[in-house]
Structures are given as C-alpha cells and as structure tokens.
C-alpha positions as CSV (number, residue, x, y, z in Angstrom):
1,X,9.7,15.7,-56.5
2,X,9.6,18.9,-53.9
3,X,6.5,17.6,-52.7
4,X,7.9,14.6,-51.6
5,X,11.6,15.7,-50.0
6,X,8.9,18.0,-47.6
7,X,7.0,15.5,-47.1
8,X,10.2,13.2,-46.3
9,X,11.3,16.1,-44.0
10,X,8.5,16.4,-42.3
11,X,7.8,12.7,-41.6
12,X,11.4,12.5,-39.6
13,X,10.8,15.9,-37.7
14,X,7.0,14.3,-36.6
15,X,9.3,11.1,-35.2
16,X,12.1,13.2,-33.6
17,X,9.4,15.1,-32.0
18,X,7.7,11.7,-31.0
19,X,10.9,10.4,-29.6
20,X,11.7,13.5,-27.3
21,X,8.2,13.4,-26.3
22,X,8.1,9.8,-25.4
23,X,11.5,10.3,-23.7
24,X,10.3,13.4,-22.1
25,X,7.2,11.5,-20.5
26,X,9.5,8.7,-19.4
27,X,11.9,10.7,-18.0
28,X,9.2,12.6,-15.9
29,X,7.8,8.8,-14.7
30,X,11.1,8.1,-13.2
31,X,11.5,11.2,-11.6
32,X,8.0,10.8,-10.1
33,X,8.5,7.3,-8.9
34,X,12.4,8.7,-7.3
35,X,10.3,10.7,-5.5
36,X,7.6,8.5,-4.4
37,X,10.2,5.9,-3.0
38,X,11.9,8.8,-1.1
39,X,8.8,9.9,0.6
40,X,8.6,6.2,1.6
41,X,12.2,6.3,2.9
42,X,11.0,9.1,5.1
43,X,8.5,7.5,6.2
44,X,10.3,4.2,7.1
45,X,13.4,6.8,8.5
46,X,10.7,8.2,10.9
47,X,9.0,4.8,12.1
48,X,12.7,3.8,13.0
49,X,13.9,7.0,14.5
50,X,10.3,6.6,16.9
51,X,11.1,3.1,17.8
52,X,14.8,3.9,18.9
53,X,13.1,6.9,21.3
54,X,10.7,4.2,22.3
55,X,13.6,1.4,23.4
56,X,12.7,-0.9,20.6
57,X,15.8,-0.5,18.3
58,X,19.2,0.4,19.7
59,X,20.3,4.0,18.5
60,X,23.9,2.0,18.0
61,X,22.7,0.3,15.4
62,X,22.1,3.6,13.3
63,X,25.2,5.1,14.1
64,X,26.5,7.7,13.2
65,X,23.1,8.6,11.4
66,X,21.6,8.8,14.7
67,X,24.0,11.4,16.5
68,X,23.4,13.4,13.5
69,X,19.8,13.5,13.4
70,X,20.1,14.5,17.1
71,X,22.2,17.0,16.6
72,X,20.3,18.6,14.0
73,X,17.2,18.4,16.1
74,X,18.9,20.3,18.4
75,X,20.1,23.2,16.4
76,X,17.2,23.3,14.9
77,X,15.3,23.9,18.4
78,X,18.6,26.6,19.4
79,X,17.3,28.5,15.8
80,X,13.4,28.0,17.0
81,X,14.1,29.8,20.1
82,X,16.2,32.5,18.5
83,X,13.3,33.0,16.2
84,X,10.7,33.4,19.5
85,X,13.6,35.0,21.8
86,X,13.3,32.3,24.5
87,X,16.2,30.2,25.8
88,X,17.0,27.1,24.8
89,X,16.9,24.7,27.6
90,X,18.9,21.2,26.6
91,X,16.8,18.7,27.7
92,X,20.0,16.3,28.2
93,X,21.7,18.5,30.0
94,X,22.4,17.6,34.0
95,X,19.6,19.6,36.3
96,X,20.8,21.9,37.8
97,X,19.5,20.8,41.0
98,X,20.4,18.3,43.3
99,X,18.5,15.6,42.2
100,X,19.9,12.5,40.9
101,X,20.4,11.7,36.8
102,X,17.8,9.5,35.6
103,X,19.5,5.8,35.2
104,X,19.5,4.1,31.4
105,X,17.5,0.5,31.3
106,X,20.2,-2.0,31.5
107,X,19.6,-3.2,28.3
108,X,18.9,0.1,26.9
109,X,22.4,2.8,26.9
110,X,21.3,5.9,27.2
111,X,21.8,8.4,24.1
112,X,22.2,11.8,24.2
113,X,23.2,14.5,21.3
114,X,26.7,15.7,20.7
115,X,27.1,19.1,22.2
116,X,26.3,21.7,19.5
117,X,28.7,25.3,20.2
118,X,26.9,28.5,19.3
119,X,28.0,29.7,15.7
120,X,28.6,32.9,13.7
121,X,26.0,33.7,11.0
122,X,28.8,33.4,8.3
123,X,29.4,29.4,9.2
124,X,26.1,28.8,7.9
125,X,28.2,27.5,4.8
126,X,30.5,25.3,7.1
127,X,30.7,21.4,5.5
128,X,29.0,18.9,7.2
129,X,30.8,16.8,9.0
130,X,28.9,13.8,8.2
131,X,28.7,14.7,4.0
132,X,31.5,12.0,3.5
133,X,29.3,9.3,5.1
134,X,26.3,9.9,3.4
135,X,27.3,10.5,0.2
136,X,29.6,7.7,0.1
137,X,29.9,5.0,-3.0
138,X,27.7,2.1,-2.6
C-alpha cells in the first residue's frame, strides 16, 4: 500500500509540473508575439510620422501624438548637444536675419513643435503631460 500512495503522489506532482510548464511556455508565446506586434507598431508609427514630414498625411490628423513626438524630438536634440557642448539651434525658430519665413503649401499647414523651456535636473521626474491620453481606456 506505501508503494502505491508514492506512486499516487508522484503521478499528480509530474502533472502539476506539466501544467506550469505548459503554462509557462504559453505564457512566454504571448509575450513574444506582444512584442513582435509592437515592433510592427513602430514600424507602421515611423512610416506614418515620414509621410506627415513628406506632405502625404496631415500632422492634424495625429494630434496631439504628433506635437508630442516633436517635442520629444526636440529635447532629445537640447540633451544631444548638452552631451557634445554645442548649442542647440531650433530649426523652427524665425532666422535671425532678414529674410523672409518660408510659406506653408496651401494645402499643407505648416507644423512646428511646442516650445520646450530649459529644465532643472530634479524635473526629470515631472508627469507627462500627455500620460492621460495615452494611457486612456479603450
């Protein structure tokens, strides 16, 4: 009779352990295929964001995810130069010359980036402004 209540026992740990494993695996599918479809996102994210800079899409369309990704851009050139010590020159900034602003298509509004102020090194854990948007329900 021992023999068999171990061999009982044994039997249900080898299917627990079959279970978790087959969960495991299935788990780790889904989280692999998450992934795969975000990289595709990205990818689909970047075709569009090169078709609005080429005048094929409106930016208004994409709004406000479009200001945003401008403005990031942006601070992420500001930290590039901090990093090399050169100045940051805002390419949609007026010259500073004479010469005359560069006109929009007419079916084409121009779209520039929201100014970005300098910030202190502590606000580096400021909210984003946009979180509510992008992490809304549905």
């Amino acid at each position: 009779m021992p023999g068999s209540w171990l061999k009982e026992t044994f039997e249900k740990g080898v299917e627990e352990i079959q279970k978790l494993a087959k969960t495991g695996s299935i788990k780790i599918d889904i989280t692999n295929l998450k992934k795969k479809r975000d990289e595709r996102v990205k990818v689909i994210g970047n075709k569009v964001l090169q078709m609005i800079q080429n005048g094929e899409l409106k930016a208004e369309t994409f709004e406000p995810d479009y200001s945003y990704i401008l403005e990031m851009d942006k601070k992420i050139a500001i930290k590039e130069c901090e990093l090399t010590e050169t100045e940051y020159v805002d390419r949609d900034a007026a010259p500073k010359t004479a010469a005359q602003p560069a006109q929009a298509a007419p079916d084409q509004p121009a779209v520039t980036a929201a100014p970005v102020t300098p910030q202190a090194a502590d606000d580096d854990e400021e909210r984003d402004p946009h979180e509510d948007y992008i992490n809304r329900p549905g």
